[in-house]
N, C-alpha and C positions, 0 to 999 in steps of 0.2 A: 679746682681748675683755675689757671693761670685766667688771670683779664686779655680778652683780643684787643689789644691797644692798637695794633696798627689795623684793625679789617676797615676792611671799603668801608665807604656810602651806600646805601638804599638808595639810590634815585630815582627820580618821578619824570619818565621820561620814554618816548614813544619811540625810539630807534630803528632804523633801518639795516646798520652794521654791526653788530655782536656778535658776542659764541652763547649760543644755549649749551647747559650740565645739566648732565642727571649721573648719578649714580646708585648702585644696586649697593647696599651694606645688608651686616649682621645683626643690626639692632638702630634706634636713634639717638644713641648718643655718644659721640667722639671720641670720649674717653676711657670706651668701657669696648665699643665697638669696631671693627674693620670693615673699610671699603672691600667688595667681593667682585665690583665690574664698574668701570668708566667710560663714559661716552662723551661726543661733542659735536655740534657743529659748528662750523665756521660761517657764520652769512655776514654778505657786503653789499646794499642796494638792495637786500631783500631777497638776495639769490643765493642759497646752497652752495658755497665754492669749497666744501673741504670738510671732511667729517673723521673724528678717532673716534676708537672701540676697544676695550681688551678687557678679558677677564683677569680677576688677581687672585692668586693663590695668597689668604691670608694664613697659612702653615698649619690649620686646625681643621674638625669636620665640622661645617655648617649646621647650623641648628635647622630641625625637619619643617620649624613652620617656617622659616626664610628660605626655601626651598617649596614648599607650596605656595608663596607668596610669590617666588621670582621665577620659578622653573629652574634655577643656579641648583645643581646638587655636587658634590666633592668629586665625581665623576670628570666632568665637566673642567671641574679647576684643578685637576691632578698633574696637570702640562702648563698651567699658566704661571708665568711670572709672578714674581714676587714685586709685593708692594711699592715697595722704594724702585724696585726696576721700573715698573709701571708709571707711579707717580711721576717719576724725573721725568719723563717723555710728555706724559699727563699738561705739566705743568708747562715746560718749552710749548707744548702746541698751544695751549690758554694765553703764553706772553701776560700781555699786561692791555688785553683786550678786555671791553664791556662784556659782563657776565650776565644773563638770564636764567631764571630758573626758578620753578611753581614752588612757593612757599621757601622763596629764594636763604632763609636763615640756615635751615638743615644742610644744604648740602653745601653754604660756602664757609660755615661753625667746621665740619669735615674734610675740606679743603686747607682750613686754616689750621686746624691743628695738627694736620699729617703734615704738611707743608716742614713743619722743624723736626720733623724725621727724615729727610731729605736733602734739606739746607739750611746754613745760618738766617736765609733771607725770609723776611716776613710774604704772608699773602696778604697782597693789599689790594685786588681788583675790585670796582665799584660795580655795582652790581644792580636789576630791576629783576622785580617780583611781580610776576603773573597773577599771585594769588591776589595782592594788594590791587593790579588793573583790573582784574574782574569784579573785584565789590563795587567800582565805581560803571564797569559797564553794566551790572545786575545789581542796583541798589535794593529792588525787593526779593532777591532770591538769598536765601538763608544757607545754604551750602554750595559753594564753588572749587569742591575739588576738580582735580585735571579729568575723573570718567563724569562729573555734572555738566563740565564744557562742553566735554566730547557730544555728549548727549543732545545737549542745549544744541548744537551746533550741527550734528549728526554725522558722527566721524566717528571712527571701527575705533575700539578698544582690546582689540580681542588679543593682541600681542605688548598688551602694557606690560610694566613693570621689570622688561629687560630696556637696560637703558640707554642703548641704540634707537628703539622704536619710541620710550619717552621721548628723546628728544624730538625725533620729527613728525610727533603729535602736537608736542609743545608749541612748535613750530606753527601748524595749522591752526593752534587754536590761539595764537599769539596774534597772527594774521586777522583773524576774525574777530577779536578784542579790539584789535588799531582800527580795524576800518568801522566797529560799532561803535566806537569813542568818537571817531571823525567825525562820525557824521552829524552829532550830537553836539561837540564841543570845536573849537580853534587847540592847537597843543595846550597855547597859553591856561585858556579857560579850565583842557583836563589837570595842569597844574593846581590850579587855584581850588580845585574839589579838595584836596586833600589837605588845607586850609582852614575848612571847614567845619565846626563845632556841632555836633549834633543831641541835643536831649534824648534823655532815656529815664525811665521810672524804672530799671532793674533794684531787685535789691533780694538778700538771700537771709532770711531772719534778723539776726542783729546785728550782721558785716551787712550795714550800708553804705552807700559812696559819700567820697567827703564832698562832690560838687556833682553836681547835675548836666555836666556839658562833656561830651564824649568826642576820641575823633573815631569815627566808623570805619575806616578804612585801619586800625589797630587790630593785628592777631586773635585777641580774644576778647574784640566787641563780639557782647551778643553769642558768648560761647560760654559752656556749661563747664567748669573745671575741677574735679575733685582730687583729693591729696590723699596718701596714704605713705606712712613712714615719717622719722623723725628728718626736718628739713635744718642742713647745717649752718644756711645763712639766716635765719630768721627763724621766730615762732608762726606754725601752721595759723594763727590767727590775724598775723601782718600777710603773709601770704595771701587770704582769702583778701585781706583789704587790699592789695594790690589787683587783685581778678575785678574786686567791684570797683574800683576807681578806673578800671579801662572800660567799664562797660561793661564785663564779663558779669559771670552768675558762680559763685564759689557754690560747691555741695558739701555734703557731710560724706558720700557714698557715691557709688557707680550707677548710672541708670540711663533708661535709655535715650535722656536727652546728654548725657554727658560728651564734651569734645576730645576734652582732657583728661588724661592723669596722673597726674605728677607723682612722680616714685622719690626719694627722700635719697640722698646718693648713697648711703651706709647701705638701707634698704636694696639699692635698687644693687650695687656691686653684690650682696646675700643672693639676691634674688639669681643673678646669673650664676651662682654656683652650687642653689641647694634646690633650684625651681621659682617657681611663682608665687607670688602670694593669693587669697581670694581675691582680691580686689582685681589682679592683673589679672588672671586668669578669667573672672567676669569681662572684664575688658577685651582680652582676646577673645571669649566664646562672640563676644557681642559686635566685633572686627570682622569676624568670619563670615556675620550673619549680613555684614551688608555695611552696619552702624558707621556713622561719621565719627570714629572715637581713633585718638591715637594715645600711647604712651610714651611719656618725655619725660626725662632724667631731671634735676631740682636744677642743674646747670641749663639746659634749654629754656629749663620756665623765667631764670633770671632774665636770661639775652632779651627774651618774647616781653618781658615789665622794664629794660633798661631804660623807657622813658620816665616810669614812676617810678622809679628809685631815683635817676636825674634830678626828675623833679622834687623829690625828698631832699636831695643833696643843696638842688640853690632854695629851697624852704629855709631849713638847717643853717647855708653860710648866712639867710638874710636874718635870722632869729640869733646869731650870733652877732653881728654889726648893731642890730638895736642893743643887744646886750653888751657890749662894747659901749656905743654911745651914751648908754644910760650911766655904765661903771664912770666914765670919763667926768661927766657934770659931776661926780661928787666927790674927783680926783682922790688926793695924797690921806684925805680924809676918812673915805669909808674904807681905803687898801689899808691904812693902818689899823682898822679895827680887826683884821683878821689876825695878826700879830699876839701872839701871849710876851709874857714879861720879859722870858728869856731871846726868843729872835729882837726883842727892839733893842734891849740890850747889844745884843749881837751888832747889827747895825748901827746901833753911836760909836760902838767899839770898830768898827772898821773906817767908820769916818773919820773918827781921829789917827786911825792906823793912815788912813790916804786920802789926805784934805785936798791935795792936789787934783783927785780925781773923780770926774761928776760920775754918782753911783746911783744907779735907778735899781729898782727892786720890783720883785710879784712872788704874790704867795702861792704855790699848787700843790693843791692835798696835803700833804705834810711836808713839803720842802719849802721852805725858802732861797732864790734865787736874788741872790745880788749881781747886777749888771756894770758893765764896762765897753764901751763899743755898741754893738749892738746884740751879743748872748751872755749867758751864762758864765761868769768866774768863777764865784765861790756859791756851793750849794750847801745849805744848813737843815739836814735832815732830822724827823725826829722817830724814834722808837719805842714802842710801847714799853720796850723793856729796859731800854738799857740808858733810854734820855736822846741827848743829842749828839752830832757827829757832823765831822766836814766832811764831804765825799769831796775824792781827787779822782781822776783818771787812774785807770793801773797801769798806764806807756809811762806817767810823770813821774821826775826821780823825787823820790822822796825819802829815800837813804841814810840824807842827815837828819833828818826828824826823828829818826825812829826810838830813840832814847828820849822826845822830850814829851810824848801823849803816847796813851795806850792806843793799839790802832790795828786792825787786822784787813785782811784783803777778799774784797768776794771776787767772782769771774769778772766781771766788768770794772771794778774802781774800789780804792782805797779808802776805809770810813777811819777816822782820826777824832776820838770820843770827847765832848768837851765837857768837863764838870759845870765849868763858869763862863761867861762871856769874855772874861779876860783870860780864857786858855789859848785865844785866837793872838793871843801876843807874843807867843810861842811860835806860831808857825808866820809870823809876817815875812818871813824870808821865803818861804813856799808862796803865801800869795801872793806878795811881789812879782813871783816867777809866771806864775798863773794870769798875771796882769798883763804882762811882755807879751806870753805867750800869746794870748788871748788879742792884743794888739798889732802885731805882727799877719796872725794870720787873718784879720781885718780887715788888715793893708791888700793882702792877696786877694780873697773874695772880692774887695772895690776893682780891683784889676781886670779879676777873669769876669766877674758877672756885673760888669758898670749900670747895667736895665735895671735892678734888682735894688740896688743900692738907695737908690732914691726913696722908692718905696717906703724900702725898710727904715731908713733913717726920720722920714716923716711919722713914722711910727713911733720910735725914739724921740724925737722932738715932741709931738703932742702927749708924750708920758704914755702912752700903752703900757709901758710894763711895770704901771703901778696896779692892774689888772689880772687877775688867774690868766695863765696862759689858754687855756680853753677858751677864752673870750677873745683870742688876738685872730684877727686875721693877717694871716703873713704871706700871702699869694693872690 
């Protein structure tokens, strides 16, 4: 699944004018599933001024538990509109209005991905999540689904699940959220909860968390999650350390504290075409019976940890910068140790080829990168088999060479095999060209992206690229 680069914001914020969504689908996850019914209202100052409804003909027959689930059977949707008819209306009535909606990721994840079935343009509306306001109005209640509000709160349920009446449940119990928060907090103040760090002693055998401080207003604090099937963005054992670092509780299996369970996307696409696994089907029997459990695809479980893996990500760039700074203190010195006898050669031989021009170098995995400007000119690769080789681009002409080194062509770029260091005397008329080339469009890049430039050149100046490239940071 593509990354949603452009989805809203989650905001933290008590509103008076939004649209609440709900929608009735085929399953929970976007990629695999169809929207079957859309609803909305429109409030302004807290007053109902405008509501859409339609059922959508997803062109298939509904599966019988999403049909005990919503009362939607193909009956039903045998006159309705089709998707994208739907959607396009769908969407003009939403504009680019505040979104509401309980467990607000599911249905605006659904939103966003039907959205490029429809049109070039992204769905970008910011959105607040009910489920996120109720953990801060009921810090000691341990499940806040939308029938625990109703209940808490004592408002009918008897007509959930079609998503005209979600919404103006949602509605009522959205109400009684703002005004138990009010009375409690200043807005300001309900901001500032969420702020807030909270300790936990969870932990699930030998996936412990790497820190002790939680935010509790997170998806899966304090929620039970188990896995089944192979997961494509990671091993099932970084997964459970993502569940314990939010606070969550990773299992081994289904049971009856579980919230989660996360299906493996290979798994989970099987599953919709040959049945269910034990695991699901425990889950469903266990769904029916009342249980707080739902089943999410390995793409939802991402969205739901996008904070830990963020956080992985600026770990990662700061564990790179110390390792940068470290390579730096022992500059020209320890980069040459990575060199065998034949790239140094290589490089006195191009020096004297172009004394004229200041040439920085780094070594990665098996190439050597000699520099001009600020990338790549000549790359000096090695092969287990056959020794060494310059790589050229395969657009560069390299026509008149082709009589003076053996040389063949892969899909990407032309390797031109070198015996000796001084076989590169041979082609100085190509790297020349490769010099220009490489200088020219320099020139261009400082033109189009002038912000960039500085950066990179400070990079260049302090020697970076006497460093593996994996150690640069260049953004």
């Amino acid at each position: 699944m593509a990354a949603r680069i452009h989805k809203g914001r989650s905001i933290i914020d008590l509103p008076t004018t939004y649209t609440i969504v709900d929608l009735e689908t085929t399953g929970l996850d976007p990629e695999w599933c169809d929207i079957i019914e859309v609803a909305a209202l429109r409030i302004e100052d807290g007053t109902i001024v405008e509501e859409f409804s339609e059922l959508i003909n997803p062109g298939y027959a509904i599966p019988s538990f999403i049909t005990d689930l919503t009362g939607i059977d193909d009956e039903m949707l045998a006159n309705a509109r089709s998707t994208n008819e739907v959607l396009r209306d769908y969407y003009r009535f939403l504009g680019d209005s505040l979104l509401m909606a309980h467990n607000a990721h599911f249905d605006i994840n659904f939103l966003y991905d039907k959205k490029n079935q429809v049109d070039e343009e992204p769905f970008t509306n910011e959105f607040v999540c009910t489920l996120r306001m109720a953990r801060k109005a009921y810090p000691s209640e341990r499940n806040n689904r939308v029938k625990d509000l109703a209940h808490r709160i004592g408002l009918d349920t008897s007509k959930a699940h079609r998503a005209l009446e979600d919404c103006m449940l949602l509605k009522e119990i959205y109400d009684a959220l703002r005004s138990r928060i009010l009375e409690k907090h200043s807005l300001e103040e309900y901001k500032a909860l969420f702020n807030r760090k909270s300790p936990s002693a969870l932990n699930a055998g030998e996936i412990i968390a790497e820190s002790n401080e939680f935010d509790n207003s997170h998806p899966l604090f304090e929620r039970y999650v188990a896995f089944t099937g192979s997961l494509d963005s990671m091993l099932r054992r970084d997964a459970m350390q993502l569940v314990a670092n939010t606070g969550g509780v990773p299992q081994n299996g289904v049971t009856k504290q579980t919230n989660y369970l996360v299906i493996g996307s290979t798994e989970y696409r099987k599953s919709i075409k040959q049945g269910r696994t034990n695991k699901m089907r425990k889950a469903d029997a266990m769904k029916a019976d009342g249980n707080d459990i739902e089943i999410i695809s390995e793409s939802v479980f991402l969205d739901m940890v996008e904070d830990q893996l963020e956080k992985r990500r600026l770990e990662s760039a700061q564990q790179e910068e110390e390792n940068l700074a470290s390579a730096q203190e022992d500059g020209e010195r320890a980069a040459a140790e990575q060199l065998d006898n034949f790239e140094r050669q290589c490089l006195e031989a191009l020096s004297i080829l172009f004394p004229e021009k200041e040439l920085r170098w780094y070594k990665d995995n098996s190439t050597l990168h000699v520099c001009n400007c600020l990338s790549s000119v000549v790359k000096i690769s090695r092969l287990k088999t056959r020794g060494y080789y310059l790589r050229v681009k395969s657009n560069f002409e390299t026509q008149p060479f082709t009589g003076e080194l053996e040389w063949d062509q892969t899909s990407s770029h032309r390797r031109f095999f070198l015996e000796k260091p001084e076989d590169l005397l041979k082609l100085e008329r190509l790297i020349s060209q490769l010099f220009e080339v490489e200088a020219d469009g320099f020139a261009h890049y400082c033109e189009a992206y002038p912000h960039l430039v500085g950066k990179y050149k400070k990079m260049y100046e302090e020697g970076s690229y006497l460093v593996p490239r994996s150690n640069q940071k260049t953004s």
